[in-house]
C-alpha positions in Angstrom: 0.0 0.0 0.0 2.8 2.5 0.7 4.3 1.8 -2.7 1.1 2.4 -4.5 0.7 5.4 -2.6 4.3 6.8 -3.3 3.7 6.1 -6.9 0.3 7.6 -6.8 2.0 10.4 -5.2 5.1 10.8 -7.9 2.6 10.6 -10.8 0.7 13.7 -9.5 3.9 15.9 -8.2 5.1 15.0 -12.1 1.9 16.0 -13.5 1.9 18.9 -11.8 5.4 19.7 -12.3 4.7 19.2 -15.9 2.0 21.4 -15.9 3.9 24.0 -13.9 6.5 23.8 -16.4 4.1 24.9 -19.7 2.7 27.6 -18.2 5.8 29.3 -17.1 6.9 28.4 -21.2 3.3 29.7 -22.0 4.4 33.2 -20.4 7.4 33.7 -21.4 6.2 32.7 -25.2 3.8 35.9 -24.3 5.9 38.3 -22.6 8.1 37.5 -25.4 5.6 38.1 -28.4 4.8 41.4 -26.3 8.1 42.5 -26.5 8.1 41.9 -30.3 5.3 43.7 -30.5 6.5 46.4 -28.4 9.1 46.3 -30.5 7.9 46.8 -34.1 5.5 49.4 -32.5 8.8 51.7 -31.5 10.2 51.3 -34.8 7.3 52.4 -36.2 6.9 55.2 -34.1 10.9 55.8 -34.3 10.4 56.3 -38.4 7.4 58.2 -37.8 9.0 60.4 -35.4 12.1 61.2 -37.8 9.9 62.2 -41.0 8.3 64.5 -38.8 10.9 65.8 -37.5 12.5 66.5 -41.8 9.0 67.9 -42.3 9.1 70.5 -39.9 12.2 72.1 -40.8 11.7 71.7 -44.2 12.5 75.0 -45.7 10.5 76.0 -49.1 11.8 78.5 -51.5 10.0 80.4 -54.4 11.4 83.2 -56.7 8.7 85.9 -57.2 8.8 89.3 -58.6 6.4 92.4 -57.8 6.1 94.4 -60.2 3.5 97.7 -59.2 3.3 99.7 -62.5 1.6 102.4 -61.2 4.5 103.3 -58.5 7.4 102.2 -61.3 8.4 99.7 -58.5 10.0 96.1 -59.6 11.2 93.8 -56.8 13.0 90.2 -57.1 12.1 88.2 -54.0 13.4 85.0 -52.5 10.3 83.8 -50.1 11.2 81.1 -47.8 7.5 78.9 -47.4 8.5 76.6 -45.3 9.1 75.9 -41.5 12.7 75.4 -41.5 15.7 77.9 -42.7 16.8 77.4 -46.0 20.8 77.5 -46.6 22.0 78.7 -49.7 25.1 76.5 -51.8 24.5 78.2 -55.4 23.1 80.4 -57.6 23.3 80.1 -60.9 21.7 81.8 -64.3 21.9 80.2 -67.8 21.7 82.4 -70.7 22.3 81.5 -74.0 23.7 78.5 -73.4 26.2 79.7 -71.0 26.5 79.5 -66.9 27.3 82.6 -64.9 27.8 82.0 -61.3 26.7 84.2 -58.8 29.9 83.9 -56.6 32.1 85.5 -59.2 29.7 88.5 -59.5 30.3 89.1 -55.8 26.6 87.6 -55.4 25.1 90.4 -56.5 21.9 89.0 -59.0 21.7 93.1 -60.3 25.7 93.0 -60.8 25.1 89.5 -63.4 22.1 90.9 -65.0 23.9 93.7 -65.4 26.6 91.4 -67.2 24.4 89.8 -69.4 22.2 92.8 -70.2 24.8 95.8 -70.4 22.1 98.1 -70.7 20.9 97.8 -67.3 24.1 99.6 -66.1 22.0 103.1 -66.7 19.3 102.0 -63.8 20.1 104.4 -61.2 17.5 103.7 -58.6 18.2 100.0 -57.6 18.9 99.0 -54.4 20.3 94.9 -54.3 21.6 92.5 -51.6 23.6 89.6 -51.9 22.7 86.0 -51.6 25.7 84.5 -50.2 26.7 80.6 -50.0 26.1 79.3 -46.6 23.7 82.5 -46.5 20.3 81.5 -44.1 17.0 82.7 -44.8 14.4 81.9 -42.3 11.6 80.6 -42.5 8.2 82.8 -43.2 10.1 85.2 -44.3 10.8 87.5 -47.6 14.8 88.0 -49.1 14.8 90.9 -51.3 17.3 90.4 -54.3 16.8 93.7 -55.7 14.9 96.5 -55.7 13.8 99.6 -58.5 12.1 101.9 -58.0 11.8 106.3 -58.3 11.5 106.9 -62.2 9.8 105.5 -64.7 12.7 105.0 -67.1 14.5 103.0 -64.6 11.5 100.5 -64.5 11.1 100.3 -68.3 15.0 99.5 -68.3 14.3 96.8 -66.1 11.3 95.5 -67.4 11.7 95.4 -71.0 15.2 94.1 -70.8 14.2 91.0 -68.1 11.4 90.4 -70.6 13.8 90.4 -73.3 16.0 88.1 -71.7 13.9 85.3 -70.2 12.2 85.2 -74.4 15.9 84.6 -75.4 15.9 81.4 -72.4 17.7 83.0 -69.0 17.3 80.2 -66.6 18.2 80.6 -62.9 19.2 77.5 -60.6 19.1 77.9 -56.4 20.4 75.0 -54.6 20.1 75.1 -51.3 19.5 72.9 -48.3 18.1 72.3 -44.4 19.8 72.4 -40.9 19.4 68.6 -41.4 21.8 68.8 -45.0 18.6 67.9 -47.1 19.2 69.7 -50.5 17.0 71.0 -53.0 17.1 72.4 -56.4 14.9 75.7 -57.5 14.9 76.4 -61.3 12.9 78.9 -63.5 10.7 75.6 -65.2 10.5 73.8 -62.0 7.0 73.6 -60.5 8.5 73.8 -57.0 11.8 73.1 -55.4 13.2 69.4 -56.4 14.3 67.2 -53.4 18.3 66.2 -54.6 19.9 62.9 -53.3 
């Protein structure tokens, strides 16, 4: 009788022990597939987190003019769109097949128009800054290039002779890029800027 019971005894302490032992397997199969859940979820967030992050200092440049006929005023403006700075690498105009680079006009636009179009040199109302490499321009915010305005001659001058010029195919090319060394390409038949690798 005392073997029978001992054996009855061993076959339940296994069975239990066995049971024991696939239920603490059972939760660490789970707390393991949480943890791979966990996770996927964190690299997803992770990526998420980063695209954001290239999305909101993502700067956005556009070339406009203004042009107010009745005041004889003519502006070239750099407008910076976006939410993040926008660094300036190069500037660039093509004209008749042949690249001028801003740098060796000391990066005056008005100073390589002037180049191009010799006629120009008789505006006597222009103010002009310089758009310098490494140069930032923040974001929300307006860069005037250059600036005509006080007589109506000097506007015609402008006027007619940038007319003149963009009919004979003057092409300007800004690259520039974000704090985070994202680059970007703006061009006169670009419908935006272009992101570069």
């Amino acid at each position: 009788m005392r073997r029978l019971l001992a054996k009855n005894f061993l076959n339940r302490t296994m069975s239990e022990s066995k049971f024991k032992w696939n239920s603490d397997k059972l939760l660490s199969l789970f707390a393991m597939g949480i943890s791979f859940i966990t996770l996927i979820i964190f690299i997803y967030q992770t990526n998420l987190m980063s695209r954001q992050n290239f999305i909101s200092i993502m700067p956005y440049l556009d070339l406009s003019t203004t042009n107010d006929i009745a005041n004889n005023i003519f502006e070239l403006n750099l407008k910076n769109h976006g939410v993040g700075p926008a660094i300036i690498e190069s500037v660039e105009l093509t004209y008749k097949g042949k690249r001028y680079e801003l740098a060796d006009y000391d990066n005056h636009m008005f100073s390589l128009l002037k180049a191009i179009a010799p006629a120009l040199d008789s505006v006597n109302y222009v103010s002009f800054s310089t758009l310098d490499k490494g140069m930032a321009i923040p974001a929300n915010t307006v860069y005037n290039i250059f600036h005509v305005e006080g007589s109506e001659e000097d506007y015609k001058l402008i006027t007619d002779n940038l007319q003149r010029l963009r009919e004979e195919g003057l092409d300007y090319e800004i690259i520039y890029k974000s704090i985070q060394d994202e680059r970007w390409r703006l061009h006169d038949n670009s419908e935006g800027p272009e992101k570069l690798d």
